[in-house]
N, C-alpha and C positions, 0 to 999 in steps of 0.2 A: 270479494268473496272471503279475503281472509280474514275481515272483522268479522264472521261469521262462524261459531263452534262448528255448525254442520256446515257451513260449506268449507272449512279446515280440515275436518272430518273426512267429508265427501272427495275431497282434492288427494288429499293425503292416504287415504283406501283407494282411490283409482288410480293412482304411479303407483304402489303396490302391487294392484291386481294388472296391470299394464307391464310393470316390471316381469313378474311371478308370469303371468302371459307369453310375453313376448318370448323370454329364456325357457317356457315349456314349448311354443314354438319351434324354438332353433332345436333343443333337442329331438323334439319327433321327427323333423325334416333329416337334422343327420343320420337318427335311428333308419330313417326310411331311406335314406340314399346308401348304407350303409346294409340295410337288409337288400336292397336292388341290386348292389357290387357282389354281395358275396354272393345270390342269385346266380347271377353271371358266370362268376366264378365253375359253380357249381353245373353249370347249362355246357360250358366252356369243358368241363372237365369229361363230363355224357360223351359230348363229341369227338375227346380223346378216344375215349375207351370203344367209341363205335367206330371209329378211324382203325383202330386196334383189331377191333372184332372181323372189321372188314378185310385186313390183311392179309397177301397170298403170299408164296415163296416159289421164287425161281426155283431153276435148276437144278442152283448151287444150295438152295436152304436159305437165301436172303430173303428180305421181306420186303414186297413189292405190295405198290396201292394201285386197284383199277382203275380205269376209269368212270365208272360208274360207281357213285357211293348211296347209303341210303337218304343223306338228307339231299333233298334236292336242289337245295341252295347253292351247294358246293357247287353244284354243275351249273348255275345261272351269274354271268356274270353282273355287276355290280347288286350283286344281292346281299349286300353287309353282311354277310359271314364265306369267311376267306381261312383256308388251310395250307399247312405247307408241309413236306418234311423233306430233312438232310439227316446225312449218317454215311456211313463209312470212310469216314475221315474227308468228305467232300466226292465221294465215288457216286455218292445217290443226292438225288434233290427229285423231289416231286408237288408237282404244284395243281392245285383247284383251278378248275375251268372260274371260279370267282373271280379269280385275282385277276384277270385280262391282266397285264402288264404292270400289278402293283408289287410294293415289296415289302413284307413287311419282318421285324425284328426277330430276328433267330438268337436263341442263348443255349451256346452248344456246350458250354461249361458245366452243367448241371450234373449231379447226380444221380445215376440211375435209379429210378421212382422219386424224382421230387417232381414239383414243378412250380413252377413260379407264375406269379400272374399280375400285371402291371397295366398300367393306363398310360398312352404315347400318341404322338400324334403324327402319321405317316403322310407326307402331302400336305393337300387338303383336308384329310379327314382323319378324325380321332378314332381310336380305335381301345377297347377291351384288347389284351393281347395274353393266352397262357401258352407256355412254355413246358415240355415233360418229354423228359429223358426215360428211354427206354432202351435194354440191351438183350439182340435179338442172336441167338447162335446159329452159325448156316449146319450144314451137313459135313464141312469137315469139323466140328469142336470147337469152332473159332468164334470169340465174342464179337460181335459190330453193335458199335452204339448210334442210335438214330434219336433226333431230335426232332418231335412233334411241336407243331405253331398252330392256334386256332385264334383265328379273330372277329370281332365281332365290334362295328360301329356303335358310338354310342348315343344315336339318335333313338334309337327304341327306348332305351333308359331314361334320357333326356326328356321325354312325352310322360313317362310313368312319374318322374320326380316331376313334371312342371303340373300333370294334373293333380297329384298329391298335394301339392303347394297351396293349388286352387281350392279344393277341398278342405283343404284346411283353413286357409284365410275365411271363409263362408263360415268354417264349424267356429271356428276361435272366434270369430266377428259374432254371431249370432250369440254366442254363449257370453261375451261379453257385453256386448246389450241389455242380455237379460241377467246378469252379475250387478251391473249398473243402477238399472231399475230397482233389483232385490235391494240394493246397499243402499239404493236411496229413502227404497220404504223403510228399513231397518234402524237407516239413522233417522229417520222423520221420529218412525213408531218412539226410538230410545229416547231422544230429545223432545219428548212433547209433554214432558211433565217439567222440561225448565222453562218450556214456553208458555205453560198453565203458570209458572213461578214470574215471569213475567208480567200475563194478563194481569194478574192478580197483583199486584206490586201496581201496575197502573191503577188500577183501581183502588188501591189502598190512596196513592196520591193523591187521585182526583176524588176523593172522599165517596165513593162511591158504598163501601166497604171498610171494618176497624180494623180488619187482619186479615191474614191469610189463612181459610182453611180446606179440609178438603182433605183424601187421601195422596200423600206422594210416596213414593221410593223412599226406603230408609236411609239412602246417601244423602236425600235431603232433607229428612227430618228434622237434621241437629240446626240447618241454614233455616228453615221456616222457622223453629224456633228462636231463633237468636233474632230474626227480621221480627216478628208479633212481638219479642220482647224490648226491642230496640222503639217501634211503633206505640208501645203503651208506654215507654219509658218516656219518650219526648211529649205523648199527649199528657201525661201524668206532670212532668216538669211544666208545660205552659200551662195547665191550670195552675198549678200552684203559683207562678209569677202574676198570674191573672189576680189570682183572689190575694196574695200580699198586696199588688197594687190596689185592688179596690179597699182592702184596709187600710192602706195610707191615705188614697182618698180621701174616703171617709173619716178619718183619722185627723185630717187638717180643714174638715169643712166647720166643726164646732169652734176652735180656735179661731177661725176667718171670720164666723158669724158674729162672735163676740168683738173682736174687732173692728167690724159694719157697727154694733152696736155702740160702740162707745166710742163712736165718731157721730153720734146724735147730735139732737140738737143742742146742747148745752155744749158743745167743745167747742173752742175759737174759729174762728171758719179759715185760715190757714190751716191748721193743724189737722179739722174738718177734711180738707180737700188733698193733702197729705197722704193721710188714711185710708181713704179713699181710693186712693191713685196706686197704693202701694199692695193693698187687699187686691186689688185687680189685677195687679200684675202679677202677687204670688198667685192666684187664682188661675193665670192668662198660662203662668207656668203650669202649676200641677197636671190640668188639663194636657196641654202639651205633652209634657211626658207622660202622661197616662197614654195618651192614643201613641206616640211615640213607641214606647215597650209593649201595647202589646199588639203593634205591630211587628217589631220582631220578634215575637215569642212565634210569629207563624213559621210552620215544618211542613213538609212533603206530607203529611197525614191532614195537611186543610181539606174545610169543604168546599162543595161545589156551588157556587150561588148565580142564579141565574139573572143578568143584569135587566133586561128589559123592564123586567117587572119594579122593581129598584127604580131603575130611573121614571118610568112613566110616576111612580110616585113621587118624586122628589119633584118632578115639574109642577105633577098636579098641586103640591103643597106650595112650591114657591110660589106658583101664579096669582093664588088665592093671599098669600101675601103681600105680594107687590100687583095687587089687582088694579089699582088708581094710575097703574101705569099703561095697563090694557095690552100687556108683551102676550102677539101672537109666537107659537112656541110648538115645534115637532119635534116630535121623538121617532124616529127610524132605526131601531135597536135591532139587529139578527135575534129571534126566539133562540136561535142555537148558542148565541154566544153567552159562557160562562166567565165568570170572576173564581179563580181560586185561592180562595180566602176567607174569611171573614166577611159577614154582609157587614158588622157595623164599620168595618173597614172602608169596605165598599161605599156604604153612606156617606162616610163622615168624607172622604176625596171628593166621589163625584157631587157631594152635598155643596162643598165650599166651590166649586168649579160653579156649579151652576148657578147660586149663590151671585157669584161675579157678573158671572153673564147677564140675568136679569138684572142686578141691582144696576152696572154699569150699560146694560145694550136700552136701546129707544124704543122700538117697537117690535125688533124678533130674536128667536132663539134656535140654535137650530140645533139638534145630539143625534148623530151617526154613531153604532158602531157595529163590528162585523166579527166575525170569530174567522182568526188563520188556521190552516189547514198545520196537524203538528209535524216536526221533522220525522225525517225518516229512521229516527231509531224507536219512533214507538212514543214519545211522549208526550207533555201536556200539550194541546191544542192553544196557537195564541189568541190572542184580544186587542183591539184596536178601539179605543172612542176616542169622539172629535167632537168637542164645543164649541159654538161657534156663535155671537153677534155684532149687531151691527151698531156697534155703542162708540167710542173714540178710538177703542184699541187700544196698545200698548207699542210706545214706540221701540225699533231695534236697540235701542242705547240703556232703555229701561230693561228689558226683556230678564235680565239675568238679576238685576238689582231688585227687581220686583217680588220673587222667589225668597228672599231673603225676609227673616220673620221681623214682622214688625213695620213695615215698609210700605207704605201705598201709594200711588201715581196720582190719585185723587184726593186732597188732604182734606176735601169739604164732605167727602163720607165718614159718617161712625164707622168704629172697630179700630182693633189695634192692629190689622194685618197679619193677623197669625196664620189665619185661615190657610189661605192660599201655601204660608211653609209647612205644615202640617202635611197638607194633600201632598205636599212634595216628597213628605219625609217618608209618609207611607208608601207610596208608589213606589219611592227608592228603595225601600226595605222588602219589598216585594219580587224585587230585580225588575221593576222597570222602567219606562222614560218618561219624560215630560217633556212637548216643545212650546214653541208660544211662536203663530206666527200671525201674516193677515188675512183674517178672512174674507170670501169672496161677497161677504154681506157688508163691509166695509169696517166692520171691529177687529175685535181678537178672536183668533182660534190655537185651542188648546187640544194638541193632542197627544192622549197619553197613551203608552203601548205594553202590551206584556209578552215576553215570550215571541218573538216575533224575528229572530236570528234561524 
């Protein structure tokens, strides 16, 4: 995913929002346990003041709690809300039919009208616990200070922050789903004009198309520009290599001819055959390097040439050639598979290949080939052909020395052997292989590959 912009993108925007999530989580859940306590607080503080309101006074003017209060709870025991008071320096205590036999924290230290409010855990069970000092005067003038307890379990709270929790995981789950989804369409929609820069770029490859055009974003206007002018600059450079070579060419055919010529019949017939031998070879050269360069003048802007058609010609020509020889001869080419290149490219390899085959196989020929399926970043689709007859072959020992220009296994055939280095030099200048091994027809098979890593 990380050779991927958008999936860099898409990774790197969701630990973001995952991040940014998670931390607004934790904050609503404290805000909310935090609004739940000081609730409490608050619920806790009611029941002071109605503990208060409820209170009578003896005799003497002290302040006395009945037994009967108005929440009812006080009077049910284990009903999670528990009261207590002391006061006159340990002379009074009065306790909630709640508590059956619990006890929970007194803080007699306080200041009259404070009260403090704290979370402890008495026993078994946790408790809210507030504390509030109050100073009550009897009937002779005399201050007594009494200390109100109000408690309150914290399973009720505990239910309100775990359903809130729930609540939230679903709302925060849901909204990031669909965060998700948006950012994915977001980044698809933003990145689909590098992906139109892509399409397009393969197609400029596979000669489908000269350039890139089309509306894009102005962030990539200045990039298509530079690509369309980098694309004409390389096509503009291999013509021009093209058409200086064919001027050399041409250039040394008048000098070569004149040469032939005055190696006529009136020159000594050493000197005759000299001439001769030497005309050929500058000839055997030029050629050479003519197919030579402008095989590598080919760029990522070649065309697309469709082989079948190619080779069913080159068989139908050669047959009609070496017709006295009677070579039955199939062709099984993929319609799909392409050459990208040069057809005269194309000719001039698969031409000397097959060339071989008929001149050296007895009776058959046989040319497979298939087009591979391209890698997975998008690019050229490969190429596979296989030559194959059923002639002597080439033994393992020759296999590498045969390749080599000039060179034949067969010394009773014409030609000077170039052929076969030629087809080699182009396929390598191509980026691709050559092998030589045996075929299942009893000759040699040649199989050459493109793009196929």
């Amino acid at each position: 995913m990380t050779q991927s912009i958008h999936g860099r993108l898409l990774l790197a925007a969701s630990m973001v929002l995952a991040a940014f999530l998670g931390l607004g989580a934790l904050a609503l859940d404290n805000a909310f346990r935090e609004s739940v306590e000081s609730a409490m607080r608050e619920r806790l503080l009611q029941q002071v003041y109605a503990l208060l309101g409820a209170a009578t006074e003896d005799d003497s003017g002290r302040m006395r709690l009945p037994g009967d209060l108005p929440n009812p709870r006080l009077a049910r025991p284990d009903s999670g809300l528990y009261a207590m008071v002391t006061g006159e320096s340990g002379g009074y205590q009065w306790r909630s039919r709640s508590l059956l036999g619990r006890e929970i924290g007194i803080t007699p230290q306080l200041e009259p009208g404070v009260h403090r409010f704290d979370r402890m855990r008495q026993g078994s069970e946790e408790l809210y616990i507030l504390n509030f000092s109050v100073v009550w005067e009897d009937d002779n003038g005399k201050e007594l200070q009494y200390t109100l307890a109000i408690a309150e379990n914290t399973e009720g709270m505990i239910a309100q922050v775990s359903a809130f929790r729930l609540r939230l995981f679903y709302w925060l789950g849901g909204v990031s789903l669909l965060l998700l989804i948006a950012q994915g369409v977001v980044l698809g929609w933003g990145l689909k004009p590098l992906r139109r820069v892509a399409v397009d770029l393969r197609r400029v490859e596979a000669g489908e198309i000269e350039g890139i055009v089309g509306r894009y974003p102005k962030e990539l206007q200045g990039l298509i520009r530079n690509i369309n002018m980098l694309v004409q600059s390389g096509r503009a450079s291999r013509d021009r290599y093209r058409n200086s070579l064919g001027d050399l060419a041409h250039s040394l055919k008048t000098p070569l001819t004149l040469l032939r010529g005055s190696a006529g019949g009136d020159a000594p017939g050493k000197m005759r055959q000299v001439v001769h031998e030497q005309v050929a070879r500058m000839d055997e050269i030029v050629q050479y390097q003519l197919h030579r360069a402008a095989a590598s003048a080919m760029t990522v802007t070649g065309t697309r040439v469709g082989v079948a058609s190619v080779v069913d010609r080159l068989c139908v020509t050669l047959a009609k050639v070496y017709r006295d020889k009677n070579i039955e001869w199939l062709a099984a080419v993929d319609p799909a598979a392409w050459f990208y290149g040069e057809q005269s490219d194309l000719m001039e390899f698969m031409g000397n290949l097959l060339d071989n085959a008929f001149k050296y196989g007895n009776t058959k020929v046989k040319v497979t080939g298939e087009s591979v399926a391209a890698a997975a970043d998008g690019g050229r689709q490969g190429l596979r052909l296989v030559v194959e007859d059923d002639g002597p072959g080439i033994p393992p020992a020759k296999r590498e020395e045969v390749l080599n220009r000039g060179v034949r296994i067969d010394q009773q055939q014409a030609g000077h052997g170039i052929g076969l280095s030629v087809a080699r030099e182009i396929i390598l200048l191509y980026a691709g292989s050559l092998q030589i091994d045996e075929s299942s027809l009893g000759g040699a098979r040649i199989e050459v590959g493109f793009n196929l890593d």
